[in-house]
N, C-alpha and C positions, 0 to 999 in steps of 0.2 A: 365056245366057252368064254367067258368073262377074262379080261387080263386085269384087273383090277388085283393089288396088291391083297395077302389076307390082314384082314384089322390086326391091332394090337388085341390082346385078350380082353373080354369084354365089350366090345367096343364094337357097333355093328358095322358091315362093310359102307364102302363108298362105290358108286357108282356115276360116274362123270358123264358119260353116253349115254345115247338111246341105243347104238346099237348092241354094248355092252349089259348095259339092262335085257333087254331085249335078247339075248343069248341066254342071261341067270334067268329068268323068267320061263323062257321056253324050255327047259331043261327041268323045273318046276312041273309046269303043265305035265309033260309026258310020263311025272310018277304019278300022274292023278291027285296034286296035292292043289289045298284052295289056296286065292290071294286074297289079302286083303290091302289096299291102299291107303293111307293116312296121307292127303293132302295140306302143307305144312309151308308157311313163307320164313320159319325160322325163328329164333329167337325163343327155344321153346317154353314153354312153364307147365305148370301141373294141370291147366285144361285139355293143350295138345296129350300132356303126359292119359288123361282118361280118355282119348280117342284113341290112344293108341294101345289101351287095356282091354278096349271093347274087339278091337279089332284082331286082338290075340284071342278074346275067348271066340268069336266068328270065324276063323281062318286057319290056314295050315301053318301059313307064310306070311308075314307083315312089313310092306314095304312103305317108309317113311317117306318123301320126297317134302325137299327143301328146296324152294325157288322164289324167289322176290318178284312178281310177274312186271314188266315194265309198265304192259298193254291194260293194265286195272288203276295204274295211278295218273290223276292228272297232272298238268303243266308245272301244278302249287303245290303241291302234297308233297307227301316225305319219302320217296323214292330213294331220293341219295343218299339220306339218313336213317334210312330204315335199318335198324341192328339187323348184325349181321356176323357170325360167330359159328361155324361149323364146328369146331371142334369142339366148343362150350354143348353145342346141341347132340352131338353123338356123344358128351359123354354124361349128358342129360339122359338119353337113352339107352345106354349099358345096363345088362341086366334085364330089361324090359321086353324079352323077347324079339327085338326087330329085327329082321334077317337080314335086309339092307336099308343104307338112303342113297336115295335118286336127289342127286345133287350139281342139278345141270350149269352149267354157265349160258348167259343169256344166249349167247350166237349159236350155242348147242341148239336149243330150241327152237330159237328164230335167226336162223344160218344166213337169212337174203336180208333180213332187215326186218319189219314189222310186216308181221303178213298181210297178203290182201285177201284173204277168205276167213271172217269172222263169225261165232255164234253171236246172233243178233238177241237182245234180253225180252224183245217186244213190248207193249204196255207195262207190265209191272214192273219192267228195269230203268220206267225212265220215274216211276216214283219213289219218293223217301229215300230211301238213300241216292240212288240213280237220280232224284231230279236234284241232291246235294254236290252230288260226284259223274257227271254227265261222261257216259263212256264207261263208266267201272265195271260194270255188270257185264258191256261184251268182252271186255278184256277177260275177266274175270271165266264168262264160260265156254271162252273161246282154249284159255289155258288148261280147263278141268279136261274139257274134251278130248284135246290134245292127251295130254295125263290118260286118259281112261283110255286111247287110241295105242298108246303107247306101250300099256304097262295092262290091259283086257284084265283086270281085276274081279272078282265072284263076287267083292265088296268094296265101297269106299265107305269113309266114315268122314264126318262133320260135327259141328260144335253146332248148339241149337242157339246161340249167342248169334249167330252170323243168321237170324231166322229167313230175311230175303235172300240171302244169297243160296239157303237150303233149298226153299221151294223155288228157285230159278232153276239150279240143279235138279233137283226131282222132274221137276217138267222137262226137261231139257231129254235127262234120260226116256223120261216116255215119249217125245214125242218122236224123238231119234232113235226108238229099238234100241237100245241100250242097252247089253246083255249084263248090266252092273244092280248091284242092290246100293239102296242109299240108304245107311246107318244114322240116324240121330243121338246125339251124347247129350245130354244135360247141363247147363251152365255149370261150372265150376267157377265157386266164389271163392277169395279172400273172407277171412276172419270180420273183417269189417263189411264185407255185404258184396263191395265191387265184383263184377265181374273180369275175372282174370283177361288179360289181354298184354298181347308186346309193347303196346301203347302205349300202357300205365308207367313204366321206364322213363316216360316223359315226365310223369309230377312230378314236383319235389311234394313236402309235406303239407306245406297248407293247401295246396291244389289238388293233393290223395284225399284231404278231410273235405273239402268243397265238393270232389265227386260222387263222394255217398251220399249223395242228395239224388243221385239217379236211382241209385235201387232203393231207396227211400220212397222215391216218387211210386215206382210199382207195386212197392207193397201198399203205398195208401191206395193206387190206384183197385188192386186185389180187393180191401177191404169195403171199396166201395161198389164195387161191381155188381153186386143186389138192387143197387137203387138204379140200375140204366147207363146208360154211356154217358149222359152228361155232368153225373155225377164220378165216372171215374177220370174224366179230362179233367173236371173242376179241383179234384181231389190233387193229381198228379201235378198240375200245371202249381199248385197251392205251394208245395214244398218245392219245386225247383225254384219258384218264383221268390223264394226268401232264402235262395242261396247264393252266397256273394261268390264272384269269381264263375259262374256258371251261367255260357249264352248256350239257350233253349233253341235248334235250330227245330227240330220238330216233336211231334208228341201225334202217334195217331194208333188207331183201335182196327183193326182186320179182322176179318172172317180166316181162319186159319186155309180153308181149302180152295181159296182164292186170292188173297192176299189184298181183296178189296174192302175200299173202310164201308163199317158196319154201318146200316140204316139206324136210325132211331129210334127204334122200333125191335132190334134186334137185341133177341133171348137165346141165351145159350154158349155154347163156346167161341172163345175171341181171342186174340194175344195185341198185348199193346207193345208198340215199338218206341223208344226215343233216343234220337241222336242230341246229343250235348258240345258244347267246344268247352274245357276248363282250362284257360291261357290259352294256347297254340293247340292242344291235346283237344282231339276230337274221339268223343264216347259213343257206344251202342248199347245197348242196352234191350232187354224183351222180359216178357211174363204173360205165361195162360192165365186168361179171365174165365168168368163163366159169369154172362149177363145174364142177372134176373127178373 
């Protein structure tokens, strides 16, 4: 059984361990009830808040975890300063149905140090984002695996905002028997178009006004999407390119069930992806096409 304290009212449990988890869980299993897992690095806002709505209407059980992964940040990146706020985040989630969060401390996870047995991303992890952030991707589904190993979930759920990091996970589960379903959620926007992210914390205000020039860019790119692919780079690269404060690290066009960039020649469905930097703040950004 769990020795974790009971929450204050409202307020879903906490769970420190794996072997704690792992006690609540299996105690789960044996009424025949489902899980669903909400994979989460904290900080939450109202995107996680819609993965974690989808995964209550899929599931019996809904378990949140919060973990800042070391093994997905590089050497420069914002590891250290990445917000970081438990109590702000459970009571983000009060009310919300979540039965618990798995809310590990690093050495919980990786007790000897950084492990030596990682999920490798293969070809598509070391492009666009992976050739930005060299290494993210195996950190990245080295942690989920773990997560899924841990916590044998009927469901995980994901943001379609993180669109490579979705289909590395999707693969990952097929190619590894993976007894898990992978949920997709819908970006969840801001009023002004941004998509929601921890990250945004970082602008201040003319740098929030500079980045709606990213999903600016998608929807020109959207609107050009009848005319061919090189009228939707023409299109997107047009409006980031007359936005001040915004370095375009990249802008590329994918076949969705491969995640390789489209020929020219290619009709039919695509989603474009672009990372952005606005000051120190690094954006993602995605949107389904349909080339005509």
């Amino acid at each position: 059984m769990s020795t974790a304290a009971p929450p204050p009212a409202g307020l879903p449990a906490v769970e420190s361990t794996i072997a704690g988890l792992r006690s609540r869980l299996d105690a789960v299993r044996a009424e025949g009830r489902t899980i669903a897992l909400v994979p989460t690095m904290g900080s939450l806002h109202d995107g996680h808040l819609a993965l974690v709505d989808r995964a209550r209407e899929t599931a019996d059980v809904v378990l949140v975890s919060i973990f800042v992964n070391p093994l997905q940040f590089g050497p420069t990146e914002d590891f250290d300063r990445y917000p970081r706020d438990l109590e702000a985040d459970r009571a983000a989630l009060a009310g919300r149905g979540v039965d618990a969060v798995f809310a590990p401390a690093v050495d919980e996870m990786y007790p000897t140090g950084p492990v030596q047995t990682r999920v490798t991303a293969g070809p598509v992890g070391g492009m666009f984002e992976g050739r930005s952030r060299p290494g993210h991707f195996d950190g990245m589904l080295t942690v989920v695996a773990k997560l899924l190993a841990i916590t044998q979930p009927h469901v995980v759920v994901f943001g379609e905002k993180d669109a490579q990091q979705v289909f590395l996970v999707q693969r990952m589960v097929r190619d590894l028997d993976i007894r898990t379903r992978v949920d997709v959620v819908e970006t969840v926007r801001a009023d002004d178009g941004l998509a929601l992210s921890s990250r945004n914390a970082y602008l201040d205000e003319r740098q929030r006004r500079a980045a709606r020039s990213i999903p600016d860019a998608l929807e020109a790119a959207q609107s050009a999407a009848d005319r061919g692919i090189d009228a939707v780079l023409a299109a997107a690269q047009g409006v980031l390119m007359g936005a001040e404060g915004v370095e375009l690290d990249y802008i590329a066009v994918v076949r969705p069930d491969t995640f390789q960039p489209v020929d020219d020649d290619h009709r039919g469905p695509a989603r474009a992806l672009i990372a952005a930097r606005v000051g120190s703040t690094r954006l993602i950004d995605t949107a389904l096409l349909h080339l005509g």
